[in-house]
N, C-alpha and C positions, 0 to 999 in steps of 0.2 A: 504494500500500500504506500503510497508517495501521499506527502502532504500532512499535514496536521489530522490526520484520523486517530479516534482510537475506537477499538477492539471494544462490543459489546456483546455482552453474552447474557442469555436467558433460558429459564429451564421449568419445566411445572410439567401438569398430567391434564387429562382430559379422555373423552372416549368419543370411538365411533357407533353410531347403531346400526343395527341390520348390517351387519361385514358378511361380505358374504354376495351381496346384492347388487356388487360393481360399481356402487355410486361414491358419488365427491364428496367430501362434508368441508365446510371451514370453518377455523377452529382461531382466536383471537390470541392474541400475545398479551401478558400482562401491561407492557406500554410499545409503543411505537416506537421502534427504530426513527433517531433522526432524519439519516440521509438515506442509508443502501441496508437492506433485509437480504443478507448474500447466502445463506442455507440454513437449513434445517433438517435434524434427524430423528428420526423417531422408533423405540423400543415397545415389545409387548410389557404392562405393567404387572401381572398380576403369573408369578409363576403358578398358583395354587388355582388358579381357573380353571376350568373343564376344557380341555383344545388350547393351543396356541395359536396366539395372534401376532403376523405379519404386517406391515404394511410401507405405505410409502409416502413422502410430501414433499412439497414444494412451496417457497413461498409465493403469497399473493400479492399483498399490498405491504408498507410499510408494519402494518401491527396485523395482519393472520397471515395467515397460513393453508393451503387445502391437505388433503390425505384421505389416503384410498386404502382400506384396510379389507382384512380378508379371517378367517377366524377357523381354523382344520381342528377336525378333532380323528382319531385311529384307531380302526378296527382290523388287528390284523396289519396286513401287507397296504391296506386299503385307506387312505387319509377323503375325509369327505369335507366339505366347505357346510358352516355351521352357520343359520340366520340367526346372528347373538352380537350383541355388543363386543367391543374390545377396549380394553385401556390399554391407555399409551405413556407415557414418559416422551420428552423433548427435549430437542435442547437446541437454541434457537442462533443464530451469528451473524452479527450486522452492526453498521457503525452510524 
């Protein structure tokens, strides 16, 4: 980064529902990014859930975020997609 930037970092939980269902959700940052919202990562929260939860984001605007989650659970050899909520974990990077 050139120029007087500095480094902000942000991190919290939140969930998606219906994973499973292919759809987008957006999901709000505690405060806005002043200038640039440059990635975001996101973990399954809860190991003790029924099925684990995957997914993916991207930022949108200065203060959210979207994310497309997916929620497996295993029978056997067999992994099936679960119509269930998922929690997430974040962590957000922007200056």
């Amino acid at each position: 980064m050139s120029g007087n930037k500095n480094l902000i970092l942000q991190w919290g939980q939140g969930s998606v529902n219906t994973a499973g269902s292919g759809e987008v959700y957006t999901s709000s940052l505690p405060v806005a990014f002043p200038s640039v919202f440059a990635q975001v990562y996101v973990t399954h929260n809860n190991s003790e859930d029924a099925g684990v939860g995957f997914g993916s984001a991207a930022p949108a605007t200065l203060s959210t975020f979207t994310t497309r989650a997916v929620k497996l659970s295993q029978a056997g050899a067999v992994l099936n997609a679960l119509n269930a909520n998922v929690s997430f974990r974040f962590i957000a990077i922007g200056y």
